[in-house]
C-alpha positions as CSV (number, residue, x, y, z in Angstrom):
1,X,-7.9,232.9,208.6
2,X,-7.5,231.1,205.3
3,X,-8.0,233.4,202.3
4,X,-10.7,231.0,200.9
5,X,-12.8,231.5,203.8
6,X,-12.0,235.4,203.5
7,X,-13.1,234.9,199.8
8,X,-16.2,233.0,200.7
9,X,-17.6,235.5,203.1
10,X,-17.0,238.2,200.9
11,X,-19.0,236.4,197.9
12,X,-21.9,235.6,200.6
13,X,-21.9,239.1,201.7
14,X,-22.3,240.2,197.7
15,X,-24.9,238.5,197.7
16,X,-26.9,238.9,200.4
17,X,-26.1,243.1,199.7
18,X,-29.4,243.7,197.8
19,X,-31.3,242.7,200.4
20,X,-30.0,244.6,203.2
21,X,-31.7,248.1,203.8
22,X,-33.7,249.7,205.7
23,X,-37.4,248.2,203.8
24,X,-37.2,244.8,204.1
25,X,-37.8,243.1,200.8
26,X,-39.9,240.0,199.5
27,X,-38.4,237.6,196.7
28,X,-41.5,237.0,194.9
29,X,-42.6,240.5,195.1
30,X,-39.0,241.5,193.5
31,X,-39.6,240.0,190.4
32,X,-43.2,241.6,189.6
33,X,-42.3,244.7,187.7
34,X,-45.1,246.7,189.0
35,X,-44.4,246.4,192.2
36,X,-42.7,248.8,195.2
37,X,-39.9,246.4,195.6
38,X,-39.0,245.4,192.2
39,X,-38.5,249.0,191.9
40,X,-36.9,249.1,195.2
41,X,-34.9,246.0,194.2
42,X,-33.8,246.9,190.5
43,X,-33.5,250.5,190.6
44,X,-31.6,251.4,194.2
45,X,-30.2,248.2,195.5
46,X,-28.5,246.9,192.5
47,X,-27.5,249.8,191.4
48,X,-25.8,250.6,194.6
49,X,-24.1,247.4,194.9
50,X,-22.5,247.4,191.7
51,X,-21.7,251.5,192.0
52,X,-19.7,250.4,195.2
53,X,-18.1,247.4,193.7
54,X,-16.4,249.4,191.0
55,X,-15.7,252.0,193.2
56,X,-13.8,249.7,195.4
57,X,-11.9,248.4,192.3
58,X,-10.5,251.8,191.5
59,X,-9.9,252.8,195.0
60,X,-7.9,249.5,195.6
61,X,-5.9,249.7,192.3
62,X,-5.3,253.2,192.4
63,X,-4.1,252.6,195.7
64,X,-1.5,249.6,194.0
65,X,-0.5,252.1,191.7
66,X,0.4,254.6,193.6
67,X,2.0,252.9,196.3
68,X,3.8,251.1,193.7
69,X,5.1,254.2,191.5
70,X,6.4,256.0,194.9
71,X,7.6,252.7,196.4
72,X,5.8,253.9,199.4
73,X,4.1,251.5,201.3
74,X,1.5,254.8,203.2
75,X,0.7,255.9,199.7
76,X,-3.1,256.5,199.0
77,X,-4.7,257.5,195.9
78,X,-5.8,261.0,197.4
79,X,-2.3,261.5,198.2
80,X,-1.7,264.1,195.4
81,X,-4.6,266.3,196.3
82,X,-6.5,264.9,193.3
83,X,-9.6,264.5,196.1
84,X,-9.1,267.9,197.9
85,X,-9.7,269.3,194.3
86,X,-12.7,267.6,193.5
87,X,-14.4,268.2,197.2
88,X,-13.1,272.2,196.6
89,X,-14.9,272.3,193.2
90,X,-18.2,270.3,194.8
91,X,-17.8,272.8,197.8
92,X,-18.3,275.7,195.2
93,X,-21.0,274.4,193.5
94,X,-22.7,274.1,196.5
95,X,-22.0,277.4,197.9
96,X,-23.5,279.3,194.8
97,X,-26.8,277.2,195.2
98,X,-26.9,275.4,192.0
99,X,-28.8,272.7,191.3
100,X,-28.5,270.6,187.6
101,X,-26.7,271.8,184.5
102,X,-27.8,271.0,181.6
103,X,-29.3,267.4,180.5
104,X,-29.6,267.2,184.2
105,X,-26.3,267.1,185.5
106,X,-25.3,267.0,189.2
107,X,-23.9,270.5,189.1
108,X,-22.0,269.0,192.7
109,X,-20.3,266.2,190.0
110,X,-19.5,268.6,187.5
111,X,-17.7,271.5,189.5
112,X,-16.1,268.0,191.6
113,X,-14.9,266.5,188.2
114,X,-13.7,270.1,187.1
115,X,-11.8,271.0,190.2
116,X,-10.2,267.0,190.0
117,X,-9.0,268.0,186.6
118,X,-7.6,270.8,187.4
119,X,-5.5,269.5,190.0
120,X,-4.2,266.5,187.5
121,X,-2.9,269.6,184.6
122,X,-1.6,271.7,187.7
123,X,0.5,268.8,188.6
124,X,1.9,268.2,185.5
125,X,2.3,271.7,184.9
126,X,4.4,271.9,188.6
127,X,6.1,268.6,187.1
128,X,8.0,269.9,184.1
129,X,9.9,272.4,187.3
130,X,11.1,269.4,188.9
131,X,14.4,267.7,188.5
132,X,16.1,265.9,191.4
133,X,13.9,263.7,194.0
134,X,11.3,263.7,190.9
135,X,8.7,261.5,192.8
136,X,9.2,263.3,196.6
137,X,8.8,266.6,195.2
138,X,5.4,265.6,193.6
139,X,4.4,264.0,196.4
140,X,5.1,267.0,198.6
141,X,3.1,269.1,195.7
142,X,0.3,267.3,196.1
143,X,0.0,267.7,200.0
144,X,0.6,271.0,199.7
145,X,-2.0,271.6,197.0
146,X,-4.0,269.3,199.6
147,X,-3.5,271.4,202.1
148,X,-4.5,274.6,200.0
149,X,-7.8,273.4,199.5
150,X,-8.7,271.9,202.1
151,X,-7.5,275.9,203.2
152,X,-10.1,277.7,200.7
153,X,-13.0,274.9,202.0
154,X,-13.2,275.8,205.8
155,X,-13.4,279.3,204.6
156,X,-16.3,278.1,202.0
157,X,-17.5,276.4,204.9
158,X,-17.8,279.5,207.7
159,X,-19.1,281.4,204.5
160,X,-21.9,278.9,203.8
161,X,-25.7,278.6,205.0
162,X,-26.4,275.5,207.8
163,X,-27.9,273.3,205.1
164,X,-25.3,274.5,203.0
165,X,-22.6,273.3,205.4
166,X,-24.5,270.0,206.1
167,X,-24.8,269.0,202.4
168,X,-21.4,269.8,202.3
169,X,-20.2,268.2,205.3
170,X,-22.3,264.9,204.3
171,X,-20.1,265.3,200.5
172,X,-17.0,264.9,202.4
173,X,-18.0,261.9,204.4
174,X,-18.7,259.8,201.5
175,X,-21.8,258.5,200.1
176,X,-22.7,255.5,197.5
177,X,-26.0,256.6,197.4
178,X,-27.5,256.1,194.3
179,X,-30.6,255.9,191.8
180,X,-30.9,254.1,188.8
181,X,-28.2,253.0,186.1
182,X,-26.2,256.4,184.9
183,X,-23.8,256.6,188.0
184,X,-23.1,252.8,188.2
185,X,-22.3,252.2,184.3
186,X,-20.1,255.1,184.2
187,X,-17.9,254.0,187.0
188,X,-18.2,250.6,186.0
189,X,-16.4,251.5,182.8
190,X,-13.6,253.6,184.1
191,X,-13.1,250.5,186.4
192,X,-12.6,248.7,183.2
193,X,-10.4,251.1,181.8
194,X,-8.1,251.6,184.8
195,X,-7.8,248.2,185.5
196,X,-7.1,247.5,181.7
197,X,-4.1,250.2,181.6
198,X,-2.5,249.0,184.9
199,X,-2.8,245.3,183.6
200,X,-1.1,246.4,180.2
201,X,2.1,247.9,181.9
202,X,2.1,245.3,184.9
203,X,5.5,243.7,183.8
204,X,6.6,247.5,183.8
205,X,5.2,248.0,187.0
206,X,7.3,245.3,188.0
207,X,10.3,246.6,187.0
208,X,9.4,250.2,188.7
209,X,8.7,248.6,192.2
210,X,12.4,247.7,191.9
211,X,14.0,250.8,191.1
212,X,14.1,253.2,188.2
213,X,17.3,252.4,187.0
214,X,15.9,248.5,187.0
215,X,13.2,249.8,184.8
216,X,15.5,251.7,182.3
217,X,18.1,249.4,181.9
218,X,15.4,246.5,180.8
219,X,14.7,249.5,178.0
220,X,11.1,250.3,179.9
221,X,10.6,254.7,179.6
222,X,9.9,255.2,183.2
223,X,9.1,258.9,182.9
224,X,6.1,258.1,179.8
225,X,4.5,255.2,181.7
226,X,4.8,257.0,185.2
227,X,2.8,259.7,183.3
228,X,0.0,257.5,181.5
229,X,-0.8,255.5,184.8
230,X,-1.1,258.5,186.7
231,X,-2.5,260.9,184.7
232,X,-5.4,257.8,184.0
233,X,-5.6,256.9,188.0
234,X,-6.2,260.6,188.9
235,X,-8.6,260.7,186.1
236,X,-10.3,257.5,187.6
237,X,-10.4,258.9,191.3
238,X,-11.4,262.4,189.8
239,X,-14.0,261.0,188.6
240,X,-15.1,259.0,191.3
241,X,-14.9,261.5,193.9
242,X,-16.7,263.7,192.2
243,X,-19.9,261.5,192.1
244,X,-19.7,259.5,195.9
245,X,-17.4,262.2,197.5
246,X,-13.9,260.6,199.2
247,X,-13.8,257.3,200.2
248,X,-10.9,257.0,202.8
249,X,-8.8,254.0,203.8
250,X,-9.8,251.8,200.8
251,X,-6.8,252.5,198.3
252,X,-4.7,251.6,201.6
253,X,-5.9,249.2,203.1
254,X,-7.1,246.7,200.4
255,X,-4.0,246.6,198.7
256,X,-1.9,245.4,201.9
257,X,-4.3,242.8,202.6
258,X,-4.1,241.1,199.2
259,X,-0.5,241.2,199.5
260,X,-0.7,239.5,202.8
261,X,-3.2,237.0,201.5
262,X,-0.8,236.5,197.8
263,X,3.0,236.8,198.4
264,X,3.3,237.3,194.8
265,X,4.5,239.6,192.4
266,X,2.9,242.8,191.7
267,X,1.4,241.6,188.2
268,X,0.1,238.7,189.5
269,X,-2.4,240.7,191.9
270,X,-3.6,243.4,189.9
271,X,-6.6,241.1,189.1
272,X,-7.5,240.2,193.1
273,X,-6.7,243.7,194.2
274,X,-9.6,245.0,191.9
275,X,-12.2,242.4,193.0
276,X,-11.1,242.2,196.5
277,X,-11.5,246.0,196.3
278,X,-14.9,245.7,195.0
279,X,-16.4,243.3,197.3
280,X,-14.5,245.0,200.6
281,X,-16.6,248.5,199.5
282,X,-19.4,246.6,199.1
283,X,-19.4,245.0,203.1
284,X,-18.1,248.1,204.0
285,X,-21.6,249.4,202.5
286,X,-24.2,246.4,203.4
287,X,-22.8,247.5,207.2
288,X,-24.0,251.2,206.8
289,X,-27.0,249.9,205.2
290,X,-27.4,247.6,207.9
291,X,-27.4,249.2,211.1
292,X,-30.7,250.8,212.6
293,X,-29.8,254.1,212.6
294,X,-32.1,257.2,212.3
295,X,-30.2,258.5,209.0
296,X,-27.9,256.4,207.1
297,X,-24.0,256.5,208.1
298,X,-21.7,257.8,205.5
299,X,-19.1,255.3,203.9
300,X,-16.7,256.9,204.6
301,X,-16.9,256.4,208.6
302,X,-17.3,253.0,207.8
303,X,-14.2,252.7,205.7
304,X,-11.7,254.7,208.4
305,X,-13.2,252.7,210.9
306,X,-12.0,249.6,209.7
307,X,-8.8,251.8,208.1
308,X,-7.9,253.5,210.6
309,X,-6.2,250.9,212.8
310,X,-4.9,248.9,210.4
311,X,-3.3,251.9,209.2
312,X,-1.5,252.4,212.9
313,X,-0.6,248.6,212.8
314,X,1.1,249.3,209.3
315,X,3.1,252.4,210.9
316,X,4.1,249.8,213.7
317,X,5.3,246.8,211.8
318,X,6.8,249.0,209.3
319,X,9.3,250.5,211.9
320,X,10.0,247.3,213.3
């Protein structure tokens, strides 16, 4: 398939995203402000769309990022438990019943965002004890941190009330489920951000999918921009997962297929990675939205759906 036409369906399918749901909406009514579907229009569905389009973008260069740092093509942006930490902390909020903080904020975000931060300074903590293998042993801290948590949430879960357990269980299948602008503009600009950081260092980044020693000897301090781009990915994701809950199979996927599409060097697709990211959410999204189903499916069965084999065909041609 040519990657103009793979372009041009995903442009159609951004724009055809608003209208896709389960109320069927009218383009004259949309644009009368008093009306069900201007509301309908304004204040869900273009919210929504643009919430999963920068979502996508920092799943997909996260994903870059991390896959290039550890020169590991299977690398995912949850890798380092970063997501485990945030579901943990969203898992406890919603055990002790609470509702909004103060100025009205999602005490599930907050105790996520908390328990995503917590994982980044425990990592760097855990960091300053490692010395040979730098980048395996973090890698192996992270799943084991992963694994810790995920640990601590079955018990939260066997602990926890049925609607307890079924807003939790709905948390950890992803959701882009939104209403009005707050959600949206935030992620928005932490997509700006991320993608701004990784854009700055992509000659670096260059260097580091080569090797370390590559990196040094062109004078590049592998250890400080290793740190920054991580510790403002993790911040990213944290964020993120905090707010939709985890979004699987994006930060894998995505990257691999722009590389497919563009053979080119790593700074050269940091650009299409993010918007290919972006508008893959966003189908990923106007499909949940658009099956007939009695409750809408979370994103993320949508996502490992689509993931999940490709990830199976990456194993394969990667041991050939």
């Amino acid at each position: 398939m040519s990657k103009y036409l793979v372009w041009f369906i995903l442009f159609a399918v951004l724009a055809v995203s608003p209208f896709v749901g389960a109320i069927s909406l009218d383009i004259m009514e949309i644009f009368k402000g008093d009306s069900l579907q201007s509301s309908i229009f304004f204040d869900l569905r273009i919210p929504r769309v643009v919430f999963a389009f920068s979502a996508g973008s920092i799943l997909a260069l996260s994903g870059l990022l991390f896959q290039t740092l550890f020169r590991n093509a299977l690398m995912t942006p949850y890798t380092l438990g970063i997501s485990s930490g945030a579901v943990l902390g969203a898992g406890l909020a919603i055990k002790l019943g609470l509702g909004s903080l103060v100025f009205g904020l999602s005490a599930i975000s907050l105790f996520g965002f908390m328990g995503a931060i917590l994982t980044i300074f425990l990592l760097i903590y855990l960091a300053k004890f490692l010395k040979n293998s730098h980048y395996e042993s973090l890698l192996l801290l992270g799943i084991a941190l992963s694994l810790f948590y995920t640990s601590v949430l079955m018990i939260l879960f066997y602990m926890g009330s049925v609607m307890q357990n079924d807003i939790l269980l709905r948390f950890t299948m992803g959701s882009l489920s939104v209403i009005g602008w707050t959600h949206p503009i935030t992620v928005t600009i932490i997509a700006f951000i991320l993608c701004f950081c990784i854009y700055m260092y992509r000659y670096e980044l260059q260097l580091l999918n080569i090797s370390d020693e590559s990196a040094t000897l062109r004078g590049v301090n592998t250890k400080k921009i290793t740190l920054i781009l991580l510790i403002v990915s993790s911040f990213a994701i944290g964020t993120l997962v905090s707010i939709s809950g985890p979004i699987g199979f994006v930060g894998l996927v995505v990257p691999h297929i722009v590389s497919k599409l563009y053979p080119q060097t790593i700074n050269k697709r940091i650009i299409k990675t993010a918007l290919f990211g972006g508008f893959f959410l966003v189908f990923c999204d106007t499909l949940t939205r658009g099956l007939q189903t009695q409750s809408e499916l979370p994103i993320g069965i949508i996502t490992a759906l689509i993931g999940g084999p490709f990830f199976i065909y990456l194993i394969i041609t990667k041991n050939k």
